[in-house]
C-alpha positions, 0 to 999 in steps of 0.5 A: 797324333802320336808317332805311336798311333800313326805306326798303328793306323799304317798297317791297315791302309798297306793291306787295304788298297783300293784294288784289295778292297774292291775285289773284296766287295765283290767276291764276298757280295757274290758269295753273299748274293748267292745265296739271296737269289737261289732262294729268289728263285727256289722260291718263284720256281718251286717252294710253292709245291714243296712248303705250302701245297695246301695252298692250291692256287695260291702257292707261288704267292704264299711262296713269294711271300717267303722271299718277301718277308726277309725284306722286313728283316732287312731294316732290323739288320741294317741297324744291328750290323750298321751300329756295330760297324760304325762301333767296332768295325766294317770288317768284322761285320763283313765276316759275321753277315757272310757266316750267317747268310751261309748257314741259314742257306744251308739249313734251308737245303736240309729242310723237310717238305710240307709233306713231312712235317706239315706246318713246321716246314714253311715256320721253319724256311720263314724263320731261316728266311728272317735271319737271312734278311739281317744278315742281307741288311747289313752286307751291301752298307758294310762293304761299300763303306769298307771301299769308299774309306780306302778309295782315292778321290776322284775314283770312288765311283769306280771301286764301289761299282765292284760291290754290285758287281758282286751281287750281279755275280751272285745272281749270275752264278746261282742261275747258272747252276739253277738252269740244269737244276730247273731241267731235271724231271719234276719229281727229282726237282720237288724231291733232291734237285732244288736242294743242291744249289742251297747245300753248295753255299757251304763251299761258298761261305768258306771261300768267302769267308777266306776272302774277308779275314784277310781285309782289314779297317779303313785307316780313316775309321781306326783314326776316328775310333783312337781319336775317340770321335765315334759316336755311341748309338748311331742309330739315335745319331743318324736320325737326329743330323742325318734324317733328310739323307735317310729319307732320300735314300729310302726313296731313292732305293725304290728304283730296285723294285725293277729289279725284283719285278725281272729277276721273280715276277717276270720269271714266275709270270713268262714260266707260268702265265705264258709257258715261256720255258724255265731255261729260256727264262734264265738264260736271258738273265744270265746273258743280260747280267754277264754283260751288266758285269762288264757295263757297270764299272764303266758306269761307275767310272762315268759318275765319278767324271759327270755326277752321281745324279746324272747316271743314276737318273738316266738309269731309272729313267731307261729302266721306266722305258724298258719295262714295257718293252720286256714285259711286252717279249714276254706277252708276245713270247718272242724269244730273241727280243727277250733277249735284246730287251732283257740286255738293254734293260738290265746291262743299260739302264739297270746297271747305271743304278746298280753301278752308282747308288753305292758311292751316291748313297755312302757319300751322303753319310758321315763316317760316324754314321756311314754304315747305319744311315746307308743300311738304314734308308737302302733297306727300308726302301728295299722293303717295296723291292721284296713285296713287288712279286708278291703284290704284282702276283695278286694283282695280275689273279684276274688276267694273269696273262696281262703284264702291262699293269706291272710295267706301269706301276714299276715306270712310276716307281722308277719316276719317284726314285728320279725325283728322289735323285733330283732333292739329294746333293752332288757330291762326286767332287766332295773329298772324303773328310768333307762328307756328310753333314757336320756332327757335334761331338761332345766325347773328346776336345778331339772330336769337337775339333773334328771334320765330320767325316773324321778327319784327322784332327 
């Protein structure tokens, strides 16, 4: 490689250190995520009175539906925005996917009610909800990509754990302000309080958005990219060499449907079925989440000394076990072992899957192929996550105050991820220019002589 190429490769990896781009992934997957969960939980506590009141007893459901549906667009997402960071780069795709979940969340606080314009209102939130999904499927590929290329062998389970820090962040942050919102009168929340937490992202999307321009490429990347490696359509690319990596990922990524089932169906069901107070209930994920903030990077640290699979294995395993004991201080509404099931389920075992699927599921990848083929299979998989509330509404419609048939369903899932886990590779040991399988080029003699991580030839 020229003198020339190198002076223009430098630059990036002086302002993209590892500590840069994990404070990077973290701050902007908190903006990002932000914005997903107040809509999480607008939608589990109170879009059915305001969108579909004409829905009688079925409100919540049509509103979980609406959480639901973004699901479905997350795959469309993940493979726009994965091809476009895997062509023209991971942080222009970081921007765009914050711009974008920052404005539809603000038009959902601007929208009229049912009662205003009738069926346009929830076509509106539907079609807002959509876009927000794209941009969903995209952020957590994009971001963990952009950390894993500048981090130093040995570490890189520890600077990806920042990105679902990031999300953890989101959710803490948008619960915190819900729990006064969720507090106020009933008719000032159906009317102006649920609205303030979406009219706030503006002032998130601008501090995110100042976060993000100052990163720059991955070193690695802009090589590939001078070195005319990149592979045109990496969609058709993945599928064709990295199809297996795909499917266990997808299977893998069943694991967070535990994680939507407490975050909106345990919500919904304690507030509802059970009369557990709505503060009472956001409380408990707060303090279980502020403790995940701290328990993940350490969980991250540990893969990168004992194995990816160890840790993401034993995380599905506890959280099949936690489950019936969450759902069971709900039953009994005992409030202080809602507490105590709440940090062990989410701080202890969900937070060993949170802290390690990043640098397990990237390190499957091909740099060619990085952000499509772990967009890809996380978002398909993500889709179970999205109708879990939604499913295990309706069935519960028969004994709504019965939980344990959704604990059991959530354990099985959780089982599927292991044996998921068990099929897929260890590659904590792997070094960077030795990840994912071998693609053959035939764009340039450079590329045909390049590793397939993208190596510098």
């Amino acid at each position: 490689m020229s003198s020339s190429t190198q002076a223009t490769a430098a630059p990036p990896h002086k302002k993209n250190s590892p500590v840069r781009a994990a404070v990077a992934s973290m701050a902007g997957g908190t903006l990002e995520y932000y914005d997903n969960y107040i809509y999480a939980l607008a939608a589990a506590l109170v879009f059915g009175k305001i969108f579909f009141p004409e829905a009688g007893g079925v409100a919540t459901l049509a509103a979980l539906a609406t959480f639901a549906v973004s699901y479905v667009a997350r795959p469309l997402g993940a493979i726009l925005l994965g091809h476009f960071g895997d062509r023209i780069g991971r942080k222009k795709v970081l921007v765009f996917i914050l711009v974008l979940m920052g404005t539809c969340t603000f038009l959902v606080g601007c929208l009229p009610g049912y009662a205003q314009i009738g069926v346009w209102a929830p076509v509106l939130l539907i079609t807002l909800r959509i876009l927000q999904g794209i941009s969903v499927g995209g952020e957590t590929a994009a971001a963990t990509v952009l950390t894993i290329e500048v981090s130093p062998e040995g570490r890189r389970g520890f600077f990806t754990s920042w990105a679902p820090n990031g999300i953890v962040g989101g959710f803490v942050l948008a619960t915190l302000i819900f729990v006064p919102i969720s507090a106020l009168p009933e008719d000032q929340l159906l009317t102006w309080g649920w609205r303030v937490p979406f009219l706030l992202s503006a002032l998130v999307t601008i501090a995110g958005f100042v976060i993000r321009a100052k990163l720059a490429e991955p070193d690695a990347f802009i090589e590939a990219k001078e070195d005319g490696s990149l592979v045109k359509v990496p969609i058709v690319e993945v599928f064709r060499s990295h199809w297996r990596a795909i499917v266990l990922v997808t299977f893998c990524s069943l694991a967070f449907a535990i994680d939507t089932v407490i975050k909106v169906f345990a919500l919904s069901f304690a507030t509802t079925a059970h009369d557990i107070p709505r503060s009472t209930m956001l409380w408990v994920l707060v303090v279980s989440h502020l403790c995940a903030l701290v328990t993940q990077p350490f969980l991250g640290m540990l893969s990168d000394r004992i194995g990816r699979k160890p840790v993401f294995i034993a995380g599905n395993i506890g959280s099949a076990v936690m489950i019936f004991g969450y759902f069971g201080a709900i039953q009994a509404g005992n409030v202080p072992l809602l507490f105590i099931t709440g940090i062990l389920s989410v701080a202890c075992a969900y937070a060993a899957i949170n802290a390690t699927y990043p640098s397990f599921f990237a390190e499957m990848f091909n740099l060619k192929v990085r952000q499509t083929g772990m967009a890809l299979g996380l978002q398909i998989g993500l889709i179970a996550s999205g109708f879990a509330p939604m499913i295990y509404t309706a069935l519960t419609a028969g004994n709504p105050t019965d939980g344990m048939p959704v604990a059991i369903i959530s354990a099985i899932v959780a089982l599927i991820a292991v044996v998921a886990a068990l099929m897929a590779k260890e590659t904590f040991k792997v070094p960077l220019d030795q990840l994912g399988a071998r693609i053959s080029t035939t764009t340039s003699p450079a590329a045909s002589t390049t590793i397939a991580s993208g190596a510098r030839p």
